[in-house]
N, C-alpha and C positions, 0 to 999 in steps of 0.2 A: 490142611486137614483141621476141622475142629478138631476143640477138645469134647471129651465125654458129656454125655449130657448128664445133669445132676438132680437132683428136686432142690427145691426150695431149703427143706431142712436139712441134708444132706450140704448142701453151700453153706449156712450158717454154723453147722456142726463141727466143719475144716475150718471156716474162720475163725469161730471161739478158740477152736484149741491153739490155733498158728500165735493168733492176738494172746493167748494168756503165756504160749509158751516164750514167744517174746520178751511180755513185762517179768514173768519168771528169770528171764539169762539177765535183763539189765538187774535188775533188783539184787541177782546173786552178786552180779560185777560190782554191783556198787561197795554192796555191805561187806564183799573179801579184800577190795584194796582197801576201805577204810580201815581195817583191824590191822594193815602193814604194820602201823605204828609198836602193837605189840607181841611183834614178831624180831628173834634177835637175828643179827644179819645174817648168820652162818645159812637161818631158815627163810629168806625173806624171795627166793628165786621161785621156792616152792610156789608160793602164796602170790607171786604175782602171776606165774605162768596158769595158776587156779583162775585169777582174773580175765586173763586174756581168752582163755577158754571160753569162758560164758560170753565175755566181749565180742569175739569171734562168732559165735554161733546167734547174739543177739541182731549182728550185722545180717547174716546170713536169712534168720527167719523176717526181719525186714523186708528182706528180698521177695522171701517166698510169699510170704503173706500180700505183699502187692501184686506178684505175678498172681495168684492166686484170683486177688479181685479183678485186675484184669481178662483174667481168662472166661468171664460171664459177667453179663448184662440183665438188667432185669428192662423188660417190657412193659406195653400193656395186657401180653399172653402170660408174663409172668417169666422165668428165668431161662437166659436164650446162651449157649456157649457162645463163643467169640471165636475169631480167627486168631487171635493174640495167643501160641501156645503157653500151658502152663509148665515154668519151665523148675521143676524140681532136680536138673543137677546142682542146686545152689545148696541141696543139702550136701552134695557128694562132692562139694567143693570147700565145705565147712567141715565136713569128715575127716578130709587129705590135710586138712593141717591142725584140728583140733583132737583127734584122735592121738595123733604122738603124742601129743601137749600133754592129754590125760596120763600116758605111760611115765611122761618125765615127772610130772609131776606129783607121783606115787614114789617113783623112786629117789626123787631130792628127799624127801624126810625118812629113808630108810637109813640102819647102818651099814652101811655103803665106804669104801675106800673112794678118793675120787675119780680114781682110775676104772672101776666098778661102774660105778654110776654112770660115765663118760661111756662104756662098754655097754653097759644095758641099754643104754637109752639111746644109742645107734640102732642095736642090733632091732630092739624092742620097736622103735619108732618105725626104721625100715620095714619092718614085719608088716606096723600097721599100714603104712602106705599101700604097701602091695597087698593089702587083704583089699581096699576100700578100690584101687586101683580094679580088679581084678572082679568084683561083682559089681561095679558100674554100668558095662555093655548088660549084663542080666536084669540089669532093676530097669530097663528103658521097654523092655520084652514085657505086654501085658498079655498079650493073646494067647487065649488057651490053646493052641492050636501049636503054642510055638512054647512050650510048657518046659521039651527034652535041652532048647539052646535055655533058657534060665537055671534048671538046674543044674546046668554045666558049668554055667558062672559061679554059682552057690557053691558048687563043690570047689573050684577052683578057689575062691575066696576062704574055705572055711578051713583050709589048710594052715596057711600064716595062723590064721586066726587060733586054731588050736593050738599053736606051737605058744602063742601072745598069753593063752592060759593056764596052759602047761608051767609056765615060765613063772606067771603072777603065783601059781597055787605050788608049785613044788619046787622049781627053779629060784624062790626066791624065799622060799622058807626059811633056811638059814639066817639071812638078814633079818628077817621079819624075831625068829628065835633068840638072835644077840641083843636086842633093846634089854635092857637090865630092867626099865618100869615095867609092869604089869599091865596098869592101863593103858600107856604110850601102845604097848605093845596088843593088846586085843584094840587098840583104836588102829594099826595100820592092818590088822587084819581084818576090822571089820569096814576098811577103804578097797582092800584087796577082792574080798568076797561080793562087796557092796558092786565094784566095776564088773565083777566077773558074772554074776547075777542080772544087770541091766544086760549087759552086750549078750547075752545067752537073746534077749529077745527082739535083736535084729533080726538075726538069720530065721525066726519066728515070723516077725512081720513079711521078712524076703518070700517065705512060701507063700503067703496067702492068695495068689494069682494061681499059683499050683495045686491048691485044695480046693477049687470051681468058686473062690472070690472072682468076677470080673465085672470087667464095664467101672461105669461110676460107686459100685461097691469096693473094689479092690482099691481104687483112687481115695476112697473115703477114708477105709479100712489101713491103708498104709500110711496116709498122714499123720492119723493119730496115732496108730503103732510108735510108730518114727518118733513123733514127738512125743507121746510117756518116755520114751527110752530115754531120751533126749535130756528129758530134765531130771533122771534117777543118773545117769551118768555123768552127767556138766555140774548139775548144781547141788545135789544133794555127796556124791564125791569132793566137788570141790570147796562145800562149807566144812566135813570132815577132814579134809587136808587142813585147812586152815586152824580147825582146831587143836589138830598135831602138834603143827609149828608153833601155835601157843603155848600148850601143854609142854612141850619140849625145849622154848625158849625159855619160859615160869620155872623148869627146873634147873638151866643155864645157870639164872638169876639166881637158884635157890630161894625160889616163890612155893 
């Protein structure tokens, strides 16, 4: 089965973003392990696993962004699909293990007992697997026609998912309360609010085949969805993690 056919600007439109959202994860990866150095080690798990995050998902959009050009050809008629499908579980594969990552990585720089930490970031990480686990069969569903099996997944999915916010916004307010700093303290809430605000606009993008986006619009419409989230949750989270761990290391030092 081809894939969807596109126009011209519509193909160009998914590559800029794939391509920019790309040099966006390297660029974050880069400039978050460089600052390791001033990170004291008690913080420094945080701030690498902040790394690997964009690292992870920089591999991944790699991926997509080639399947992407593979998946059309230009002619002499001008832009022709291909039989190569395009194969976008490589997001839902970047998901299932960068998603925890995001969770852990919120809760290494909290005040957290270790045993705490080790407890959330099971329970929390689990959580996310089986959200991302659980609207994968829905996100492969574009046809309007088959509308009622997607939002079954959605719902299905959006359950962890609320418990994952429930968790970030009330569940961990205590910890978030005990930081004695001020601004230690509005900085992990403004890392809490920051995730909980991006991830609100999956399950946004998730509908838009269900609100009569289809065909090569809904294909359009959901890459870039996907990737604004993409880099509000990977990279602009995980520069603010990392400047926690600085914040928090500088006052270690009594900096």
């Amino acid at each position: 089965m081809a894939n969807p056919a596109v126009s011209t600007e519509q193909f160009d439109l998914v590559y800029d973003v794939l391509s920019f959202s790309l040099a966006t994860m390297m660029a974050t990866t880069i400039f978050i392990w460089m600052r390791l150095g001033e990170c004291a080690e008690r913080y420094k798990s945080a701030v690498i696993i902040s790394g690997l995050v964009t690292f992870i998902a920089a591999y991944h959009y790699l991926r997509i962004f080639s399947s992407w050009v593979e998946a059309y050809t230009y002619d002499g008629d001008g832009l022709t699909p291909t039989y190569v499908p395009f194969n976008d579980a490589y997001r839902y594969m970047d998901w299932l293990l960068t998603v925890p990552l995001l969770l852990i990585e919120i809760i290494l720089v909290m005040k957290l007992s270790a045993e705490e930490s080790s407890s959330k970031s099971v329970t929390l990480g689990a959580a996310a697997a089986l959200m991302i686990i659980a609207g994968y069969p829905g996100e492969i569903v574009l046809d309007a026609d088959q509308a009622n099996t997607r939002w079954m997944y959605w719902g299905a999915a959006m359950l962890p998912f609320s418990y994952i916010v429930y968790t970030l916004l009330v569940g961990l307010s205590g910890a978030t309360n005990a930081e004695e700093d001020a601004e230690i303290r509005g900085k992990i809430k403004q890392a809490q609010v920051l995730t909980v605000i991006s991830w609100c606009t999956y399950p946004v993008v998730y509908v838009f085949p269900m609100m009569g986006i289809t065909g090569s619009n809904a294909v359009v419409a959901i890459q870039i969805g996907y990737s604004v989230s993409d880099i509000i949750s990977k990279c602009a989270v995980g520069l603010l993690i990392t400047d926690i761990t600085i914040s928090k290391s500088n006052k270690l030092r009594g900096i």
